[in-house]
DOTI-348836 format. One line per field, with one value per residue (C-alpha): x, y, z. Coordinates in steps of 0.25 Angstrom, whole numbers. Layout:
N
u = X ...
v = Y ...
w = Z ...
// end
This chain:
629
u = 139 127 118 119 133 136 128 136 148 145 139 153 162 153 154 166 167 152 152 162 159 143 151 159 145 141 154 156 166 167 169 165 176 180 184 179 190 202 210 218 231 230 231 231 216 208 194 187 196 196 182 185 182 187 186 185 174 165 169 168 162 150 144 146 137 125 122 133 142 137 139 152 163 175 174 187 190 204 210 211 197 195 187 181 170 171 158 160 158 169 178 173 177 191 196 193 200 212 212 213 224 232 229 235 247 249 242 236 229 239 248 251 248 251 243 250 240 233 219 213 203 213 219 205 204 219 216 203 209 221 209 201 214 216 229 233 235 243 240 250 247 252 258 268 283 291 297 284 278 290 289 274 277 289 280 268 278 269 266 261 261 248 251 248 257 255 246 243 244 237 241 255 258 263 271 266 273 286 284 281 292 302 293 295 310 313 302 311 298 296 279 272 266 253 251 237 241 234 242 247 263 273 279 289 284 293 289 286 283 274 259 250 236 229 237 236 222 219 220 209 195 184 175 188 185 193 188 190 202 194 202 201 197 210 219 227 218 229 241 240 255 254 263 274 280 290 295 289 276 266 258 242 237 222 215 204 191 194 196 185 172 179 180 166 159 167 165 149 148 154 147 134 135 127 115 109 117 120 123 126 141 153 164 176 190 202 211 220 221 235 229 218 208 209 206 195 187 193 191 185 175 167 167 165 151 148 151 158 172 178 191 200 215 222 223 211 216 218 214 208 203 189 190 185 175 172 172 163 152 156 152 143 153 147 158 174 184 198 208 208 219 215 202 212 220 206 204 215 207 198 181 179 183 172 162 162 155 142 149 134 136 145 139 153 166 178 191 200 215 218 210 200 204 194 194 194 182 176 180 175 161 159 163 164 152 142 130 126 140 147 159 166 180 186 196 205 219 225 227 211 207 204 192 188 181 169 160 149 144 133 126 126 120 127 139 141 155 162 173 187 183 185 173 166 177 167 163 170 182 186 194 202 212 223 233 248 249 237 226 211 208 194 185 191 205 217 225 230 219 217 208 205 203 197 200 190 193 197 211 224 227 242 253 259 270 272 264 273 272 257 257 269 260 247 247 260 258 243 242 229 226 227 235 229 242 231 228 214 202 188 178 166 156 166 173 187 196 208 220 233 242 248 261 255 256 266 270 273 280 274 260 253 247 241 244 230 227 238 234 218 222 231 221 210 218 208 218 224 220 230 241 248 257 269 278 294 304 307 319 311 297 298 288 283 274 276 263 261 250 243 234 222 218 221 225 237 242 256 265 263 248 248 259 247 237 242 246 233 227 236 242 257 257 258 272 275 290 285 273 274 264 262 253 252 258 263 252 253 244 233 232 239 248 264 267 281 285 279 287 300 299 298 310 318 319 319 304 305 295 286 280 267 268 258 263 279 276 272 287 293 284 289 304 304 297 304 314 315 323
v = 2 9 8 25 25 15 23 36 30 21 34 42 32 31 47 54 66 68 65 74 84 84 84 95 104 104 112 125 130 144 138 124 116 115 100 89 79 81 66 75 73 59 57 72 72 84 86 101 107 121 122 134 132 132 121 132 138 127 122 135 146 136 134 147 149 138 141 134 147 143 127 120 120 114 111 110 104 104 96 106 108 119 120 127 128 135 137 137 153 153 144 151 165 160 151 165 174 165 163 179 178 168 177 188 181 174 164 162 150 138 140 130 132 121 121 115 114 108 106 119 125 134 123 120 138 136 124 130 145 139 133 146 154 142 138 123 119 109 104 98 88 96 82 84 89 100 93 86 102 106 95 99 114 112 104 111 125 130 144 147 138 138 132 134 139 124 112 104 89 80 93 96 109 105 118 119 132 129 117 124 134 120 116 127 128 113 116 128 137 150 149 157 152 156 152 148 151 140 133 149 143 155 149 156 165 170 183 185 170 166 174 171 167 174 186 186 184 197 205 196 201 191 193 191 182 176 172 158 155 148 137 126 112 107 116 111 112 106 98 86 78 63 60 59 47 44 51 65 69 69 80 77 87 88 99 109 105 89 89 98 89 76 81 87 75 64 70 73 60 55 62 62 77 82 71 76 89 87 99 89 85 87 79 77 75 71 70 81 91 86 75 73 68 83 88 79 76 90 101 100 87 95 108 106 99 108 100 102 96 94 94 90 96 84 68 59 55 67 72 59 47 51 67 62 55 68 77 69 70 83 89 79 74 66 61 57 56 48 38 24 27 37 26 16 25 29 14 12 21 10 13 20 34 33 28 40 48 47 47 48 57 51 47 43 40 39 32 35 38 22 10 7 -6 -16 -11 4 1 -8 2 14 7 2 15 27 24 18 17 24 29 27 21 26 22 30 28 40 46 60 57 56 69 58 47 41 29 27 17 25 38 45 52 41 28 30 22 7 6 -8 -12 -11 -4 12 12 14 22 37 41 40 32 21 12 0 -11 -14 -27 -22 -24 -13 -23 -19 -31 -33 -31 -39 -40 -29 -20 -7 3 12 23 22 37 46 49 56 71 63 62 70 77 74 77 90 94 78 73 61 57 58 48 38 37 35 33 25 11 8 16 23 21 30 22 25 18 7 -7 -12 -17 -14 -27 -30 -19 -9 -5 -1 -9 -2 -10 0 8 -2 4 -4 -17 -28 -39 -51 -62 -59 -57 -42 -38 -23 -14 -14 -28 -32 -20 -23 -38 -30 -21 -31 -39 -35 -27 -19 -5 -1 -8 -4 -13 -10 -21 -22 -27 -42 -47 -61 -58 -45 -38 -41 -34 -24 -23 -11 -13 -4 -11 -7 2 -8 -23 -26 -35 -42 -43 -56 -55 -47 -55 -68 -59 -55 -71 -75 -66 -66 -78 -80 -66 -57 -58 -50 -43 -37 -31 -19 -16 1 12 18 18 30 39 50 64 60 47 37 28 29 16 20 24 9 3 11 9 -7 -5 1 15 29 33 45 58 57 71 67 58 59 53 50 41 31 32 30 16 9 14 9 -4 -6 2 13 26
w = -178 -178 -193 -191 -189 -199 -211 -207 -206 -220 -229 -224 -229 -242 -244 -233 -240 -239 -224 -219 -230 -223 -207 -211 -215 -202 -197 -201 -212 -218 -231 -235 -239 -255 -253 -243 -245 -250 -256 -265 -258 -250 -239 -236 -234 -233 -230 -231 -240 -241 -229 -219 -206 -191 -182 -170 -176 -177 -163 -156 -165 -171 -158 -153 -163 -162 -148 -140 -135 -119 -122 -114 -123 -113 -98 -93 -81 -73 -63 -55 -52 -62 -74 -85 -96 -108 -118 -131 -131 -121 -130 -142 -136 -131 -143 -150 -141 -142 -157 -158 -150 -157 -171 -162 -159 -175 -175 -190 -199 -199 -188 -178 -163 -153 -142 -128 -116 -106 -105 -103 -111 -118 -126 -130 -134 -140 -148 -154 -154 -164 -173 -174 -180 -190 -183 -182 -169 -162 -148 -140 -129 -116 -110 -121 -118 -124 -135 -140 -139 -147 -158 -161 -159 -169 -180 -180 -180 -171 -171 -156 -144 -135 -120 -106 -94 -89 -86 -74 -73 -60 -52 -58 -65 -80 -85 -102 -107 -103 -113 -123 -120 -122 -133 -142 -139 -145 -155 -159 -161 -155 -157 -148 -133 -128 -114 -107 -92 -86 -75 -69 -67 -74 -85 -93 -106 -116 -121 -135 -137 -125 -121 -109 -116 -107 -106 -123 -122 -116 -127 -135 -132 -124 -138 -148 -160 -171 -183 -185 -197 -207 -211 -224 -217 -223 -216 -203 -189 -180 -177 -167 -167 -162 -149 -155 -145 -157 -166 -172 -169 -180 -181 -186 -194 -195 -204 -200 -206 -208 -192 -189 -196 -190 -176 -177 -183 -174 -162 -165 -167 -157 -146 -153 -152 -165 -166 -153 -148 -134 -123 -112 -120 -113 -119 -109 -117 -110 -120 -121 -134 -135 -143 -154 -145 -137 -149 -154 -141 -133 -142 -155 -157 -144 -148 -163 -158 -147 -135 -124 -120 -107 -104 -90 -90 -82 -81 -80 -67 -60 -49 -47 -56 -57 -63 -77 -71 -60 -75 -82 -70 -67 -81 -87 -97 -107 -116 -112 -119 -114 -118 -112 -107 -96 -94 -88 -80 -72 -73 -65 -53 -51 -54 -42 -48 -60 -50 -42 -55 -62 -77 -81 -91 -100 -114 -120 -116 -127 -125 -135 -138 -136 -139 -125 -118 -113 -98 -99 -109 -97 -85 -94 -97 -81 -74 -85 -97 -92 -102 -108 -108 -122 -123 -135 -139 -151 -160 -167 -170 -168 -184 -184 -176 -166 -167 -179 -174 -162 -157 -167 -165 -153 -168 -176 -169 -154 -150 -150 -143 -146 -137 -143 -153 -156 -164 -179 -190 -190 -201 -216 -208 -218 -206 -213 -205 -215 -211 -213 -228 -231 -233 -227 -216 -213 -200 -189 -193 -185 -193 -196 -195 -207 -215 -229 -234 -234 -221 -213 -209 -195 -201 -203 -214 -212 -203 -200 -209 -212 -223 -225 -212 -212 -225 -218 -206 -210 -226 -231 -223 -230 -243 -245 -230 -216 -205 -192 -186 -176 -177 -177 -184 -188 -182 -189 -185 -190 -177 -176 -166 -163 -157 -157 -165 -174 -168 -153 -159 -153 -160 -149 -153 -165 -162 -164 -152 -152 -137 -136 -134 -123 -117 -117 -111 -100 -97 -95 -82 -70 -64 -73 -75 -86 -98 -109 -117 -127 -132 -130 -141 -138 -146 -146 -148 -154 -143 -129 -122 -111 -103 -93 -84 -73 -61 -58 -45 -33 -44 -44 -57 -57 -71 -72 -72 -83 -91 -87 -91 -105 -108 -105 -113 -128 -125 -127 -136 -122 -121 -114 -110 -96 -88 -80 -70 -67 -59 -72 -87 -91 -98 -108 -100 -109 -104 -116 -110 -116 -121 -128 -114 -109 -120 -119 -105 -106 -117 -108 -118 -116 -113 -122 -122 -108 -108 -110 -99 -87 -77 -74 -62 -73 -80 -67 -61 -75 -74 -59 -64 -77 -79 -92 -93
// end
């Protein structure tokens, strides 16, 4: 930790309310807040009570301002060969336009608009349009089917669905409206659908309910503006519900002012954007605004600091193995964001795809999403960030408006990444790893990974219309502590190690093994490219494991290497129940592999929702292998 950092982060755990109170100044409010933290109600935080502000303002309308109007706001770039740039006058000018059409239509301060679209630049209008009328958004991952889309309609009660005619797909037309048009049906809501008319197919519009956006948007003058709804920082900004892969979704709520300063401050930090503001910044997201990470990294940290984002609307594969790489040359990109995930399926291309590019541009790349394993780190530090390329691995929850840790901050002393670790706790972060019984463990030793209040405006305030829940998950097992749900430790210098979610571990034989690990040993064979692990009820031994291994380009691995492998590496632990080698594992669209299906499928059970499913060729190859239904 670098002495800078070290003072920073030590002064902010000394005085938190002070810190954030000095980071919020910087931001614009119409009215400065009457309360900076509010413990009154615990653990129903609230930070900023009472400020007015808008988040769209001060990430559109403050640089407008200051001299940035002709600045790149988003490059978006398409599979299809397309692409498009939008300045910040050019997105300042549209978010406008469409948040006069959304008053027009009824949309007012505190209702809920779910947002179900591809990557295009109108989600990024739609998302900040909905923020400008004080609305609370909820954005819905475009992979997801009609009856997750109805379940998050039906518990936000949303007031007005935004979508798109449809999306493509490694060159397949995805229809999206008549989703929503199932969606709203089993939701038993009647909201309102305003269609982007993206794709051109004819899709079936129900008059009264359903508009054309662009047909709507011809009544709103070019020059339209709409005054910003100046909202209390402790007021709802927006819904984003977890996966939901068992039971009910849970809907996090974060509040406007207490998202705002994080996001702000975090991402400044982390790309070293305010200590020497820099033009040349293009910060390439790929995750999608279906997830916290879109919002984070995709939309509001750039804009909020003035940077420019890019975004690319397919899969990172296609239409060949090296368009992220062609992108990042193509328009000097100096900062990646992506999950390990999608690392180790380009990994699985071979290195002759990222030796065909330059990649000299790159400052920073940022795995997150899932803990980096040893040979991504190694494949991305040979042939992708090469020094004096940063390598930055980040730890964060949907729960946290995204990363709460990193290997140190580009402002504050530069970066000093540490392999398996996902950094230093940022600023006013009190990080504690408790055994099961609640008691704090020192450095070294693995545990539950938990915060000791106050929590930084990072977190949730609570979940949507389910306060007890929100206390049950994160407040009841360890009193007076928030449960992040993962296992880990803190080592000596203070970094946090994360191993899974506590949920992952296995218990063999009656030895605790984390996903991570076995996977990390698998992974590291010289001829596998990818593994994921899950474990399987044994009536003797409790658990085995069941290990799903992909080869490398060209290797060729047999199961009982890797059964030889595991042994020699944990000894008689690995028990393992069976070993199935693939061409691939079956992957979520944005790239997270689906071990319930894995385990289901090794159980012989139903395999359950599969709407966010990539690719269907991956189902099939384990059914003729194994079996499943």
């Amino acid at each position: 930790m670098s002495q800078e950092f070290l003072k920073v982060y030590e002064e902010s755990i000394r005085d938190p309310i002070g810190f954030w109170e000095r980071q919020a100044s910087q931001l614009y409010w119409r009215a400065k807040w009457e309360k900076t933290y509010d413990d009154s109600n615990p653990p129903f935080y609230k930070w900023f009570v009472g400020g007015e502000t808008n988040i769209a303002y001060n990430a559109l309308d403050r640089h407008v301002k200051n001299g940035r109007a002709n600045k790149a706001a988003l490059i978006w770039v398409s599979s299809s060969g397309q692409s498009r740039v939008l300045r910040y006058w050019d997105l300042y000018r549209e978010v406008n336009r469409l948040a006069v059409l959304l008053r027009m239509r009824g949309v007012e301060r505190g209702d809920r608009v779910a947002i179900y679209m591809p990557m295009i630049p109108e989600a990024m209008i739609a998302m900040l349009a909905v923020n400008r009328v004080g609305a609370v958004h909820t954005a819905v991952f475009s992979g997801f089917g009609a009856q997750a889309l109805a379940d998050r309609i039906k518990d936000a009660k949303a007031k007005m669905v935004i979508t798109a005619d449809a999306m493509t797909r490694r060159g397949k037309i995805i229809p999206l409206k008549p989703t929503v048009d199932e969606a709203l049906a089993l939701a038993g809501i009647d909201a309102e659908v305003l269609v982007y008319r993206h794709v051109g197919t004819g899709v079936p519009m129900r008059e009264g309910r359903d508009f054309w956006w662009q047909e709507e948007m011809k009544s709103v003058p070019l020059n339209a503006y709409a005054e910003p709804e100046w909202v209390p920082g402790d007021e709802p900004l927006f819904i984003l519900y977890t996966s939901g892969t068992t039971g009910k979704p849970k809907g996090i709520l974060h509040l406007h002012g207490a998202y705002m300063v994080w996001i702000w401050y975090a991402f400044n930090h982390l790309v070293g954007a305010e200590r020497e503001f820099r033009d040349d910044i293009v910060f390439f997201s790929t995750a999608d605004i279906g997830w916290i990470s879109g919002y984070h990294y995709g939309v509001h940290g750039p804009l909020l600091n003035g940077l420019t984002v890019l975004w690319y609307d397919d899969a990172p594969d296609y239409p060949h193995p090296g368009i992220w790489w062609e992108i990042v040359d193509a328009y000097k990109v100096t900062h990646i964001l992506f999950s390990p995930t999608a690392i180790r399926l380009l990994m699985k291309y071979g290195d002759e795809w990222p030796r065909r590019y330059r990649l000299d541009t790159l400052m920073a790349v940022y795995p997150t999403g899932e803990v980096l394993n040893e040979e991504a780190y190694k494949w991305l530090k040979t042939y992708i960030c090469k020094a004096p390329c940063q390598i930055a691995d980040i730890w964060g929850q949907t729960e946290t408006a995204c990363f709460v840790t990193a290997p140190g901050s580009m402002n504050l002393g530069g970066f000093r990444y540490k392999y398996g670790s996902v950094g230093l706790p940022y600023p006013t972060l009190n990080l504690v790893i408790l055994d099961d019984e609640g008691r704090e463990l020192p450095r070294g030793q693995k545990g539950h990974v938990a915060v000791k209040p106050p929590l930084p405006p990072a977190f949730l305030h609570t979940l949507w219309k389910d306060p007890k829940r929100y206390v049950d998950s994160y407040w009841s097992r360890f009193k007076g502590y928030y449960l992040t749900g993962d296992l880990g430790y803190i080592d000596e210098e203070g970094h946090l190690h994360i191993l899974g979610r506590s949920d992952d571990v296995i218990k063999v034989a009656g030895h605790r093994l984390s996903t991570r690990e076995v996977e990390d040993i698998v992974a590291a064979h010289p001829a596998v490219a990818e593994a994921a692990v899950v474990s399987v009820p044994d009536p003797v031994r409790g658990d085995v494991l069941a290990v799903f291994v992909v080869p490398r380009a060209g290797r060729y691995i047999t199961e009982e290497e890797v059964m030889s492998h595991l042994r020699k590496s944990l000894g008689p632990v690995a028990v393992v129940g069976k070993v199935v080698v693939v061409e691939k594992l079956p992957k979520t669209r944005t790239g997270k592999v689906m071990r319930r299906v894995l385990r289901a499928m090794a159980m012989g059970q139903p395999l359950g929702d599969l709407s966010t499913l990539e690719d269907e060729e991956s189902i099939e190859e384990l059914r003729a292998k194994i079996g499943g239904t």
